[in-house]
N, C-alpha and C positions, 0 to 999 in steps of 0.2 A: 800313323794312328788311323783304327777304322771309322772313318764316316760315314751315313748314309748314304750323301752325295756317290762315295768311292764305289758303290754296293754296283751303280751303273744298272744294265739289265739285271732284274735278278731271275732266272732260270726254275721253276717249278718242273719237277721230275719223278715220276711215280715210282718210290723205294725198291720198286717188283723189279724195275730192269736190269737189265746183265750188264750192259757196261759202265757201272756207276764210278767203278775205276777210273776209266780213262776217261769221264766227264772230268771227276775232283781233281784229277791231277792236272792236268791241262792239258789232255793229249788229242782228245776230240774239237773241243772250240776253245782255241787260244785265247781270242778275244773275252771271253765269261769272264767278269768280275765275284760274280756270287749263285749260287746254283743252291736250291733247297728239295730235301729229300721228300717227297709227300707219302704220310702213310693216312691220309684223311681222305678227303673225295675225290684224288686219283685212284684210290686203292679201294677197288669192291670185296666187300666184306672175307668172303671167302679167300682172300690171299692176303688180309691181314698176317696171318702166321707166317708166310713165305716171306711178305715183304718186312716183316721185325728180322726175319732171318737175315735173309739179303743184307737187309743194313749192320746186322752185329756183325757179318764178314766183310762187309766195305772196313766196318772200325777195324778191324784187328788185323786185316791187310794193312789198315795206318799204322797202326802199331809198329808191325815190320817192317814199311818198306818207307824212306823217306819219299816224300812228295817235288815234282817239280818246282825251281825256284816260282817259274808264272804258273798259279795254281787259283782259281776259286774259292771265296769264302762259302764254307760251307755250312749249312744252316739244316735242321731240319721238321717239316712241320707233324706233331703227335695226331694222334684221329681225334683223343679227348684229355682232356686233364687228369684222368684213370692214365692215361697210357703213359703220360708222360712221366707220371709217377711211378710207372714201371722202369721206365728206360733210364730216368736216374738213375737207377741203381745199379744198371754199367758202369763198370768201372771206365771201361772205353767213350763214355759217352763226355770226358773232356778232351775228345780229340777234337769236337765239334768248336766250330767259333759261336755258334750261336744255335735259339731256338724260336721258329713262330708260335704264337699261342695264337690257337684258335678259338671263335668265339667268346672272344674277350671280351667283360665289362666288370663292373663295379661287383653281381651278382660272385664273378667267380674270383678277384684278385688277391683275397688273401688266401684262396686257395693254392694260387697259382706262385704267391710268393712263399707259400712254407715249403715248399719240391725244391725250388729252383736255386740254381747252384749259382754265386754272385762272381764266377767266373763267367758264364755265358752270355754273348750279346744278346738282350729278348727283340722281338721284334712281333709284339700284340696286334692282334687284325681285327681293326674295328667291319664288322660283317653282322650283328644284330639287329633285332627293328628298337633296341634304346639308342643307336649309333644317329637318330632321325631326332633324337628329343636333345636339344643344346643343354637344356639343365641337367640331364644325365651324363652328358660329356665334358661341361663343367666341373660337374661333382669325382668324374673319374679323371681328369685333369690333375685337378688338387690330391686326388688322393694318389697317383703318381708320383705327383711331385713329394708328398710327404714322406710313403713310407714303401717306396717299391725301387726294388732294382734299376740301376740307371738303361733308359730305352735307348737302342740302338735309333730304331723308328717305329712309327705306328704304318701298320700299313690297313690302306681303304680295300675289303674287301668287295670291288663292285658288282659284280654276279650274284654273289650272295644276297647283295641289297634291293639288287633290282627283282631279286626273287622274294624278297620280301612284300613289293609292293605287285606282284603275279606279272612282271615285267622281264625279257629279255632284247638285249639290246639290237638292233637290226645292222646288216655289214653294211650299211649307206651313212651310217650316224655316228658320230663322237659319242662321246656318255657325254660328254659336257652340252650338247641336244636330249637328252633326259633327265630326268627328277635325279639324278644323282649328282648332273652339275653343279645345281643349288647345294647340294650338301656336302658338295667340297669344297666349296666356297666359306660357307658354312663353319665345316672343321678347317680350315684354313685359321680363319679368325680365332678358333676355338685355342689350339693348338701351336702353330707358329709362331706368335710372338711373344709363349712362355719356354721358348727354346728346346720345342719337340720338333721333328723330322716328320715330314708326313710321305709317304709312297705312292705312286700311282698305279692303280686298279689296270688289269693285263685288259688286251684287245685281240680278243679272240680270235678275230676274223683273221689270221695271221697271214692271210695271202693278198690283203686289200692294204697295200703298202703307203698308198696317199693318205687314207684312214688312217694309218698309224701315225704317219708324219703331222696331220693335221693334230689328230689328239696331242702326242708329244707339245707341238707349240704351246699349246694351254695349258698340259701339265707345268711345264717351266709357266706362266704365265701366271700360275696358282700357288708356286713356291713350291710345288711336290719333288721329291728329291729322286730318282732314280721311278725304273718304273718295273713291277711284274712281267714276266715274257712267258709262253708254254710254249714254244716254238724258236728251233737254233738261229734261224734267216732272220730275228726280230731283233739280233744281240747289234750286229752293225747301223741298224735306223737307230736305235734306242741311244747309241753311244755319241753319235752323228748329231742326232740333236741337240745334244749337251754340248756338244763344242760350243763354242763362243767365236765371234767373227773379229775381226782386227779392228774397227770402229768399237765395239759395246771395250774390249780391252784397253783400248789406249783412252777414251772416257772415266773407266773403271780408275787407272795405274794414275789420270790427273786427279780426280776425287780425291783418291788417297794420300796424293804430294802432301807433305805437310806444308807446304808452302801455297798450296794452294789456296785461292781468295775465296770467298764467303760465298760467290755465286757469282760464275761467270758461263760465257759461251763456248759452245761445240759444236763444229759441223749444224749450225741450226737451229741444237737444242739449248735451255738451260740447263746448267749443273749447277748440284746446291749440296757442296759436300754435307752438309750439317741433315740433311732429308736422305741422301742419297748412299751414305756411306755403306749401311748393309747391304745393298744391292751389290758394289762395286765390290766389297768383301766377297760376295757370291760370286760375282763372275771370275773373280781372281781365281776363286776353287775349281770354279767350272773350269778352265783354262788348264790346272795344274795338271788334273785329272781327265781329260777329254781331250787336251789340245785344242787349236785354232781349226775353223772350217778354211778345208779349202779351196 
């Protein structure tokens, strides 16, 4: 079953390029758990038309050709809610496991829910300046939860937000050292523990590899599940981190003994199954899907 967790790196990729093939299939990076097509701000206006092309002959190469058993979930993101509703109407366009909606809130989601086919995973990107206001995230919460498509995850648009506040982030800094940390904190509390999935916002600097590894720690640290990559070299940190070490597991597998006492000690620490338990459920997943560090 797809989880967000499983999504691992997910790969953003401008719809324009020629070898979108052997991305989706798994011939270029083995390692990609999930790769999405961008026809939105990777794509400058004037190759709009080449890159809907591009991707209707990525679909219908699927069509014909079966794909490698290790393959990519493949996702992909529209320019606007017009476009999307164009692309519906491919017939190819349930070869997709899923679709990001961009510039997602409450303004546009019964838009977004009358197109949308309840075969695909959605994966909405909170990236507006109401993503800042909790009572707007509240109110699209609930309304979510009522009467929308079940969410694969929300993902934290960070670029986008920090362009909201006329801010871009510098390659010496985590985002979680900017006004965006607070607000993933934030949509943490907002979101998490009414059993939404939340994503980690990409780290551009793709060549400042400590930078990524420090963020990664906080994203796990903030319950964010898998994280945005634009960059192939980011898919191995990204998955790296996720492992789980053989202490946090053998903690985890006693938590969950049913036999286990009410609260006992570990290496040091307390464990209090009764506090602890979804934690120990997480790393179980983290484990299944990531493996042990070595």
């Amino acid at each position: 079953m797809l989880s967000a967790l499983s999504l691992g790196a997910t790969l953003y990729m401008p719809a324009t390029r020629l070898d979108l093939w052997q991305v989706v299939n798994g011939e270029k990076y083995p390692e990609l758990r999930s790769v999405v097509l961008c026809l939105e701000d990777a794509v400058v206006e004037h190759d709009v038309e080449f890159a809907k092309e591009n991707l209707k002959k990525l679909l219908q190469h699927l069509q014909q050709n079966q794909r490698n058993s290790q393959h990519p979930q493949l996702f992909i993101r529209p320019r606007h809610l017009e476009m999307a509703e164009e692309l519906m109407q491919w017939a190819e366009i349930q070869l997709l496991d899923g679709m990001v909606l961009p510039k997602f809130g409450l303004s546009n989601l019964n838009q977004w829910h009358a197109i949308l086919s309840s075969d695909l995973k959605l994966m909405p990107t909170l990236e507006t300046p109401d993503t800042f206001d909790m009572g707007a995230m509240k109110e699209l919460r609930q309304a979510l939860q009522q009467q929308f498509h079940p969410v694969l995850v929300l993902r934290i648009g960070g670029n986008d937000l920090l362009n909201c506040l006329a801010l871009r982030r510098p390659n010496d800094m985590t985002l979680y050292q900017t006004p965006i940390g607070a607000l993933i904190s934030n949509l943490a509390g907002q979101f998490l523990p009414y059993g939404f999935s939340l994503s980690a916002p990409v780290c551009e600097h793709f060549s400042q590899v400590k930078l990524l590894q420090d963020e990664l720690y906080l994203d796990i640290q903030h319950g964010l599940s898998g994280k945005t990559i634009i960059h192939p070299a980011q898919i191995p940190i990204v998955h790296q981190a996720f492992q789980v070490n053989e202490i946090e597991l053998k903690q985890a597998q006693d938590i969950l003994n049913h036999d286990a006492q009410a609260v006992f000690a570990c290496r040091g620490s307390m464990l209090e199954p009764a506090t602890h338990k979804h934690w120990a459920e997480r790393i179980l997943e983290r484990a299944k899907v990531f493996g042990l560090k070595i």
